[in-house]
N, C-alpha and C positions, 0 to 999 in steps of 0.2 A: 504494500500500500504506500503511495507518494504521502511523503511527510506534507502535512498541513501550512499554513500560511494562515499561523496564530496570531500578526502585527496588531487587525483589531482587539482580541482579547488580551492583549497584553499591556493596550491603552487603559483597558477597562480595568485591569488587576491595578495600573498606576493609578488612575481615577481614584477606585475605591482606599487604598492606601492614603492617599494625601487629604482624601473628602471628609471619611466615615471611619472613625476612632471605632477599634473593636469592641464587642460590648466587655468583655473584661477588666480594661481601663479602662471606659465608662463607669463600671458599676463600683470599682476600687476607686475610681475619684468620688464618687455620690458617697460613698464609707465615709472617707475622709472628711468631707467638708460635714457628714452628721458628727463629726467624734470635736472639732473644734467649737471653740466657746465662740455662743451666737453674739454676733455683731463684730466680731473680731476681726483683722486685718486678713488673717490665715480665710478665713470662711467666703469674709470678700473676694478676695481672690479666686478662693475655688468655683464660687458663684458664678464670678466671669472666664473663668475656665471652661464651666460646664455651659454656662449660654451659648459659649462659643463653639463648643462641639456641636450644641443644636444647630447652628445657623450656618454650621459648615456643613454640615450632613443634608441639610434643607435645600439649601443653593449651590451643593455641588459646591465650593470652592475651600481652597487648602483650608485646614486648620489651622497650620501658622504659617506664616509669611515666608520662613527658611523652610522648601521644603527639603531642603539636606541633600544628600548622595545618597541615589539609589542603589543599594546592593541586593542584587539579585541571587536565588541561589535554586541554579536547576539543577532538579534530578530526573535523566534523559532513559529511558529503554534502550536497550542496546539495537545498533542501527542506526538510530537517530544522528543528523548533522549538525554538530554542536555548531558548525559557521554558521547553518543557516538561523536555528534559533538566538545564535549569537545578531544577526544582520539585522532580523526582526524584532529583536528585543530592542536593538540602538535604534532604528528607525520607530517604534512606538513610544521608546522614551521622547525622540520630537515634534511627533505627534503630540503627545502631550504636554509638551511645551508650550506648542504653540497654540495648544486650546487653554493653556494656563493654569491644568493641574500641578503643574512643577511652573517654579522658579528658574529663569537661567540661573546658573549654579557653577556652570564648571571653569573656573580662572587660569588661563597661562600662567603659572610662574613667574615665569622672567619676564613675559610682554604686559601682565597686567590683564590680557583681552580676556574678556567673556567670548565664549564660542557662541550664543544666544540660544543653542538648541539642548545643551547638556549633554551633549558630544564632545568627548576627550580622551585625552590617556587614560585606560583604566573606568571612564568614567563612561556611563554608568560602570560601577562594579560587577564583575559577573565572575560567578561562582560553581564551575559544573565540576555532577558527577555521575557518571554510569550507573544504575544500578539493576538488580533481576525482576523489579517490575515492570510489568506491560504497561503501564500509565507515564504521562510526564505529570507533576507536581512542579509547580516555580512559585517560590518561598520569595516576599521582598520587604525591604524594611527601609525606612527613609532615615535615614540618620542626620541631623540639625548640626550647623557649623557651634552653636553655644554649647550645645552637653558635648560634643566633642573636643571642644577646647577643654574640659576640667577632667578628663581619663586622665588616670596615673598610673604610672609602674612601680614598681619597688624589687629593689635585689636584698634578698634574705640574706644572712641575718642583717637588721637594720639597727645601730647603737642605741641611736638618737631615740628611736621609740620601742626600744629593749622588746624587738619583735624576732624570735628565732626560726627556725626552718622545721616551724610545725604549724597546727591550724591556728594554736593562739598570735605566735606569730602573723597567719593571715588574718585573724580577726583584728588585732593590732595597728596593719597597713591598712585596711581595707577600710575602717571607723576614722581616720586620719585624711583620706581620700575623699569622704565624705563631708568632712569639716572644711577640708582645703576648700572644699566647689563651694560651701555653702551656697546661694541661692544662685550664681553663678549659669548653671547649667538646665533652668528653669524648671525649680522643683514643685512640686514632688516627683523625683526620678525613679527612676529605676536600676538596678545595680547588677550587672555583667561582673564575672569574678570567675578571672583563668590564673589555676593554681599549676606551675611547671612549662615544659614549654621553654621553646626561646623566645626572644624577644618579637619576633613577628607573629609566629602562631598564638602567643599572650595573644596581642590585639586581637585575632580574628576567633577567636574561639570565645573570650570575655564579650566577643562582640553580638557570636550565634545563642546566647544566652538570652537575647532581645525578643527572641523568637518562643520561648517557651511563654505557657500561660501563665497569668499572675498567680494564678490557684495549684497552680502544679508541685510538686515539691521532689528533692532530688530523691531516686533510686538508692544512693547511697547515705543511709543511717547519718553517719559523722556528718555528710555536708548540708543531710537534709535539715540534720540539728543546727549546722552551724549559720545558714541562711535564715531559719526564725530568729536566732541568734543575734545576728547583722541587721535585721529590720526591727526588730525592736529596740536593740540599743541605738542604731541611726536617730530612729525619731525621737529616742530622751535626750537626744541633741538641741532641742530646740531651734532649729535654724529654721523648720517650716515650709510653707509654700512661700516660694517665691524671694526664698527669706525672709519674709514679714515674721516669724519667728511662729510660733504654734508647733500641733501634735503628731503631724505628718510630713517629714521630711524627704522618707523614701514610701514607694508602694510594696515596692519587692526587692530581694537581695536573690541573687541566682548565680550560684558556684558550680565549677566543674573542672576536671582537674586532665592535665597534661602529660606524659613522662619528660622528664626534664636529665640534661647533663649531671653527672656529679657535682663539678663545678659549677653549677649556676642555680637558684631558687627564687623566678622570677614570681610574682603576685600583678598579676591584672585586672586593674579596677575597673570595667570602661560605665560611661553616665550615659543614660537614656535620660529624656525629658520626660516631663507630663504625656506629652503627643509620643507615644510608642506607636507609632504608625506603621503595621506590619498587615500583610493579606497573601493568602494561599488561592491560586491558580490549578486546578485539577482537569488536567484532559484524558479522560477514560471512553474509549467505543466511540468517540466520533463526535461525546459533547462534552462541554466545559463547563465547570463551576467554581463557583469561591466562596471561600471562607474567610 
């Protein structure tokens, strides 16, 4: 069977990612703003937080103004021509540019130039991987230039915050990560946490943690403990939405871990915003769906 020419449905996967907040973060920001003291800065905030999700979901237009770098991440049937779903995704991402679900976004370096289409090196991001299912699945998540500014690394053991090369140690860096951003990174975030690993696959695995649901919780006992862990003591921080200071600082803390060098015991914190803008594309038998 000729492989499909998915360029529409892949507007429409961009569309709903940048439009229509999952109900997940939806329904953990409505928690939020019930647990904060009424009339309060924290509440205001979320108030207009949540209008705003209405009024983007309503009129089709982003939720925020950065709609970030699109990273995509296919998993292709075997057979499949990752150039062409590659060709078709970069041409839908301009598409949807220029109906103004995204943001031009993508800057030369050295000239300064916006491309205007969010066509570039690397950019969108794409991410494949073969697997033994008969379906394609395309994972995408928008990631905002603010909560990307406050990700941090840390090399274990760390003096300064007497964090060694165990989990306290990661609870250590990763509570310290959190205070660096304070409202910085448009909170209440959400917390990407790659334990091992060198210093690149830190970033992108801290990063595929974006992707799980806020209600989900890890497989493994130690991290599943240690992410209630990391989200409760984040929020006795008091830094809040937005900073304004209050009850909820993060929504979720989500850890997963790496094999790593002997020499090296990297800790990756990466920050999601409020807007965890993510949507699942599913082409099975000849029709498409999203979640």
């Amino acid at each position: 069977m000729e492989q499909p020419d998915l360029t529409p449905h892949f507007v429409e996967l961009i569309r709903l990612a940048a439009t229509d907040l999952r109900a997940d973060v939806e329904s953990a920001l409505r928690a939020a703003r019930d647990r904060e003291e009424e009339g309060s800065a924290a509440q205001s905030a979320l108030d207009t937080i949540l209008k705003n999700v209405r009024l983007a979901r309503q009129n089709s237009t982003p939720i925020c103004q950065d709609t970030g770098t699109p990273i995509f991440y296919i998993y292709y049937p075997t057979g499949w021509s990752t150039l062409k779903l590659r060709d078709q995704i970069r041409a839908a991402t301009a598409t949807a540019t220029a109906k103004s679900y995204l943001r031009p976004n993508a800057v030369d370096p050295l000239t300064g130039r916006n491309s205007g289409d969010n066509l570039g090196d690397d950019f969108p991001s794409l991410h494949f991987h073969e697997w033994e299912e008969a379906h394609l699945r395309v994972d995408l998540m928008l990631k905002g230039g603010g909560c990307e500014n406050v990700g941090a690394q840390y090399k274990l053991p760390n003096v300064t915050l007497h964090a060694g090369r165990d989990l306290e140690g990661v609870r250590r860096v990763v509570l310290d990560a959190v205070n660096q951003a304070q409202g910085l990174g448009c909170a209440p975030g959400i917390i990407g946490v790659a334990v091992g690993g060198d210093r690149g696959t830190g970033y992108i695995r801290s990063k595929e943690q974006f992707f799980r649901p806020l209600d989900d919780r890890s497989e493994v006992p130690e991290l599943a403990e240690l992410e209630e862990r990391l989200t409760e003591e984040a929020n006795r921080l008091g830094i809040g939405p937005m900073g304004f200071g209050g009850k909820t600082t993060v929504l979720g803390v989500k850890v997963d871990t790496l094999h790593r060098l002997p020499a090296s015991y990297f800790v990756t914190a990466s920050y999601m915003c409020w807007a965890d803008r993510r949507r699942t594309m599913i082409h099975r038998d000849g029709e498409v769906t999203f979640e």
